[in-house]
Structures are given as C-alpha cells and as structure tokens.
ZADREN-181051 format. One record per residue: residue number from 1; residue in three letters; x, y, z negated of N, C-alpha, C in turn. Coordinates in Angstrom, 1 decimal, always signed. Layout:
N
  seq  type     n.u     n.v     n.w    ca.u    ca.v    ca.w     c.u     c.v     c.w
  NUM   ALA       X       Y       Z       X       Y       Z       X       Y       Z
...
This chain:
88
  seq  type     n.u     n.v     n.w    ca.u    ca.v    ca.w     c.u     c.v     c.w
    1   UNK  +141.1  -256.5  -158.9  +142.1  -255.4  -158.8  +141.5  -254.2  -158.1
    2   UNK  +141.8  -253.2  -158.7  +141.3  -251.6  -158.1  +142.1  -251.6  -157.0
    3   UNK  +142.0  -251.5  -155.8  +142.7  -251.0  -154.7  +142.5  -249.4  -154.3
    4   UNK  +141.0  -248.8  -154.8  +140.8  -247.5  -154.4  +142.1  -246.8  -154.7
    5   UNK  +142.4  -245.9  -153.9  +143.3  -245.0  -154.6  +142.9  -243.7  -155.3
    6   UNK  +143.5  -243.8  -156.0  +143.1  -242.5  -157.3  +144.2  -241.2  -157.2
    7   UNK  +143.8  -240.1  -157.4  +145.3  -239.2  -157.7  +144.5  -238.4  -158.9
    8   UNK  +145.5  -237.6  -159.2  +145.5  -236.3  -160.0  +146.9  -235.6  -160.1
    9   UNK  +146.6  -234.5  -160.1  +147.0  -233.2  -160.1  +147.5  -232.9  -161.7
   10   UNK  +149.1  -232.3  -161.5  +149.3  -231.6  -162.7  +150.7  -230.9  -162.7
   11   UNK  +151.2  -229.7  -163.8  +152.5  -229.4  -163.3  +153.5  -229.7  -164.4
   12   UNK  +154.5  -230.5  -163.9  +155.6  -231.2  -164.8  +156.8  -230.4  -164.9
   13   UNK  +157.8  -231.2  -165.1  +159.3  -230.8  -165.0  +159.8  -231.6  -164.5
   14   UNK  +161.3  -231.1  -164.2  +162.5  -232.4  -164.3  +163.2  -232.3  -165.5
   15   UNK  +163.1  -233.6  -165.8  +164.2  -233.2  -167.4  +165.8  -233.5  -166.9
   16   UNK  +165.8  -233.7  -168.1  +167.7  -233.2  -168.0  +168.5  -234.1  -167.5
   17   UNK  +167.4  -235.6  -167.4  +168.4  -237.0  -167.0  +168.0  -236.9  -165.6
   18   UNK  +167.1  -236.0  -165.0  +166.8  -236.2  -164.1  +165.3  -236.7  -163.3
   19   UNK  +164.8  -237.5  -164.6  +162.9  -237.9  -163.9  +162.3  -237.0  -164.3
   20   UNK  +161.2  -237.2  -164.1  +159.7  -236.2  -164.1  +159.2  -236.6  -165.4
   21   UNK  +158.2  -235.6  -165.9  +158.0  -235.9  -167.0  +156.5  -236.2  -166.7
   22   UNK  +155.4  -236.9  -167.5  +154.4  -237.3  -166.9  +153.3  -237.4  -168.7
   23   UNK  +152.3  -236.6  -168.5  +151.6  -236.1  -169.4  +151.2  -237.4  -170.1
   24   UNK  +151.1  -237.8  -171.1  +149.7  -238.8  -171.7  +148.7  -239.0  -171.4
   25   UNK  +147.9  -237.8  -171.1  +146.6  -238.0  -170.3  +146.5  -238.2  -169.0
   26   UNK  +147.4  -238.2  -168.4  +147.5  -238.5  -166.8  +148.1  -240.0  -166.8
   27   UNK  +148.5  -240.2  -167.3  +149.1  -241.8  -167.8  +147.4  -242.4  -168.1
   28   UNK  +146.8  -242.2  -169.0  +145.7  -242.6  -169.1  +144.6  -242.7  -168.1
   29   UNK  +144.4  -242.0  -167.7  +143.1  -241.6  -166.8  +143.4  -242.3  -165.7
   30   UNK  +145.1  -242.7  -165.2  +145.4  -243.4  -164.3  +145.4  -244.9  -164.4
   31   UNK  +145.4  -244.9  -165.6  +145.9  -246.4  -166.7  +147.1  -247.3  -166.1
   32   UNK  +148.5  -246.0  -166.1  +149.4  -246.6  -165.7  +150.0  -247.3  -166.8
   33   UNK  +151.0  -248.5  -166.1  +151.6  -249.5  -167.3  +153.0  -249.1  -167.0
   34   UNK  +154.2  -249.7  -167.8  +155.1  -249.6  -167.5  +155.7  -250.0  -165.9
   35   UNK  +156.6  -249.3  -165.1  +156.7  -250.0  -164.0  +155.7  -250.2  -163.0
   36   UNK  +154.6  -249.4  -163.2  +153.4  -249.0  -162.2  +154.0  -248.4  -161.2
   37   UNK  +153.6  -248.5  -159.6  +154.5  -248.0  -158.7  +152.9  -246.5  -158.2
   38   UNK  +153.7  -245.6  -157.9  +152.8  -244.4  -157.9  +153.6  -243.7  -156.9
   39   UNK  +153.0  -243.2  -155.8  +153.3  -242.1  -154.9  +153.7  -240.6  -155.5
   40   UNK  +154.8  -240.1  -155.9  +155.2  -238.4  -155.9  +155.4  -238.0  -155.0
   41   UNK  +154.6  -236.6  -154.9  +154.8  -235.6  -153.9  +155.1  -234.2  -155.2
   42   UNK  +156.1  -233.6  -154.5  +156.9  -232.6  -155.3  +156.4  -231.6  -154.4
   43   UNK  +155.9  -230.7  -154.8  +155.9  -228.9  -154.5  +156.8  -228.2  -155.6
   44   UNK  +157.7  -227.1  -155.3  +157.9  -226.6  -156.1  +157.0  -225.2  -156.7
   45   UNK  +156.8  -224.5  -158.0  +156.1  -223.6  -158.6  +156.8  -223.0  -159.6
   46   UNK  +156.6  -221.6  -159.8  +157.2  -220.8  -160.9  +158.4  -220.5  -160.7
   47   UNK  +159.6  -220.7  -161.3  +160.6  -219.8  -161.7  +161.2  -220.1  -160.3
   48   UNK  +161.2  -221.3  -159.6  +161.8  -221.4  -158.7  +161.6  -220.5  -157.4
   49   UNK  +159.9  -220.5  -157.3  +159.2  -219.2  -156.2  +159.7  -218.7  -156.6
   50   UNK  +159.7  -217.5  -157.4  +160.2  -216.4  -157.8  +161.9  -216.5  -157.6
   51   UNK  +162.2  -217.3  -158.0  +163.9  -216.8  -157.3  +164.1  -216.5  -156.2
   52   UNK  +164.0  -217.3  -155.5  +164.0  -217.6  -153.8  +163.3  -216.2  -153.3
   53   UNK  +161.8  -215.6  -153.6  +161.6  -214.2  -153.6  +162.6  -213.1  -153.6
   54   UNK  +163.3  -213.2  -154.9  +164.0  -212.3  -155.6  +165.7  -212.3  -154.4
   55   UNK  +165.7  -213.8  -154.3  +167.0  -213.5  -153.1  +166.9  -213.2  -152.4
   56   UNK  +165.6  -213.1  -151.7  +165.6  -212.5  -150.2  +165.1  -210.9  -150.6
   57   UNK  +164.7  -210.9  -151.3  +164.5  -209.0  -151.5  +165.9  -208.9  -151.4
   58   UNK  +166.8  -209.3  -151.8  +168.1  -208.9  -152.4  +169.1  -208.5  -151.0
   59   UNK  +168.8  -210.0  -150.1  +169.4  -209.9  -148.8  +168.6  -208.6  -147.9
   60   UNK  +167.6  -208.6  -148.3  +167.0  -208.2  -147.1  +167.5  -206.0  -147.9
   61   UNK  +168.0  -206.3  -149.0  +168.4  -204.4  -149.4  +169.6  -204.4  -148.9
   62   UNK  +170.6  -204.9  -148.5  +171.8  -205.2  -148.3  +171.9  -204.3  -147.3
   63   UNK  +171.4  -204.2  -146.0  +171.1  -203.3  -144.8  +170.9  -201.8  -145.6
   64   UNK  +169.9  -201.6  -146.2  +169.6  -200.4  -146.7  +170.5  -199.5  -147.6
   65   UNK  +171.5  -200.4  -148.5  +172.7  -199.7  -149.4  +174.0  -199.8  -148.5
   66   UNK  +174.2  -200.6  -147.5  +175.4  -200.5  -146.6  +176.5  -199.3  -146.8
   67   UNK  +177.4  -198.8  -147.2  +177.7  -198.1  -146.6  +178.4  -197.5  -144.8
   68   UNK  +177.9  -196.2  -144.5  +177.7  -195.5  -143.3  +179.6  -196.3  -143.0
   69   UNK  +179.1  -197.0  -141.7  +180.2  -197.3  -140.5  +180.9  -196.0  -140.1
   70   UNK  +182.3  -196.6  -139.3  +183.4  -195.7  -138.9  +183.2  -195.7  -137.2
   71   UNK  +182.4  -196.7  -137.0  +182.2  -197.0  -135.6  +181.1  -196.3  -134.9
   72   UNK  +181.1  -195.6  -133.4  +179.7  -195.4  -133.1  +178.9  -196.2  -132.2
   73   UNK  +177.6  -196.3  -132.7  +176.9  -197.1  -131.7  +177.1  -198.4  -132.1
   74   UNK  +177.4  -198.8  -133.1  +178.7  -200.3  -133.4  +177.0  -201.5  -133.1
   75   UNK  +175.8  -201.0  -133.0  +174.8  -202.3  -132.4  +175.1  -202.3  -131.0
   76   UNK  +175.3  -201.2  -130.3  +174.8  -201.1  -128.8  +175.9  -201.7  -128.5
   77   UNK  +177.6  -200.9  -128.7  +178.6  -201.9  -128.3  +179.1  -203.2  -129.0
   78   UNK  +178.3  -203.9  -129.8  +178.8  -205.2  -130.6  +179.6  -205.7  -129.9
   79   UNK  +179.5  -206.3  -128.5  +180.2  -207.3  -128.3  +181.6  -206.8  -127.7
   80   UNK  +182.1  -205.5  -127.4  +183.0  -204.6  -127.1  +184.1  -204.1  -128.3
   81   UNK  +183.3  -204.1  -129.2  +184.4  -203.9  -131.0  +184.7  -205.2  -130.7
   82   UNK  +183.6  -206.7  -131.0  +184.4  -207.7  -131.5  +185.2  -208.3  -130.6
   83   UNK  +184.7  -208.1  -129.4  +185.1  -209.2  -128.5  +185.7  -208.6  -127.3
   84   UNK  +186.4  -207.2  -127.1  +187.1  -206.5  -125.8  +186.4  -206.7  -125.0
   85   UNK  +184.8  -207.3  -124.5  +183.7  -207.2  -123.8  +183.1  -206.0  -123.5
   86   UNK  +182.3  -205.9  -122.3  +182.3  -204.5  -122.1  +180.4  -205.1  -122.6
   87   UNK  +179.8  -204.0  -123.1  +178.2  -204.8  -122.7  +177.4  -204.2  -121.8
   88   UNK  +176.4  -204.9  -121.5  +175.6  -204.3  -120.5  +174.8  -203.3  -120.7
C-alpha cells in the first residue's frame, strides 16, 4: 500500500446536486476507486472574486453619491443628533 501522500491541483465546480466535479485525469493520475477517501480544500476563483470586488466598489460609492445632509457637522455632533448627548 502507497501511504506517500500525493495531491494535485485543478479548478472544478459545484454542480447542481451539490458535489464537486473531478476531472478524468485527476482520477487517474491519483488512481482513485470508487469511495477513495481524499482530503478537499476549497478556494474560491473567478466569478465569485469578482463579485465580492464588485460589491464592495459598490458599498464603498455609496458615501460618494449620498445625497448633501440637512444637518451641520452631523460627524462631529453624531452622538448629539442621535442620542441628546452632548460630545466632546
């Protein structure tokens, strides 16, 4: 019995039932059988980076299209609007 451990590297999916999909040739090269027990480690890549990008550009414009407050100073006195606190 091979005890070395082996890996390889590759990028999959999740399909629609839910497992991973796992190439032919990485099946091979591993010479997994049915019910081979195998360590996954998940990174995610592609569309998902890019979302997560895309929603914090999105949060982070929010400040910049604001429209202009009725309040003045409304950072310096925050806790005075919300909270009848005077601040320091």
């Amino acid at each position: 019995m091979n005890t070395k451990a082996r890996k390889e590297e590759y990028v999959g999916e999740v399909l629609s039932d839910g497992h991973l999909s796992l190439p032919e040739s990485i099946r091979q090269k591993l010479s997994l059988k049915p019910s081979s027990v195998v360590k996954v480690v998940i990174s995610l890549t592609g569309a998902e980076t890019k979302s997560k990008t895309e929603a914090w550009k999105l949060f982070r414009s929010m400040g910049r299209t604001a429209a202009q407050g009725k309040l003045k100073n409304s950072a310096e006195e925050h806790d005075r609007y919300l909270y009848a606190k005077v601040s320091k």
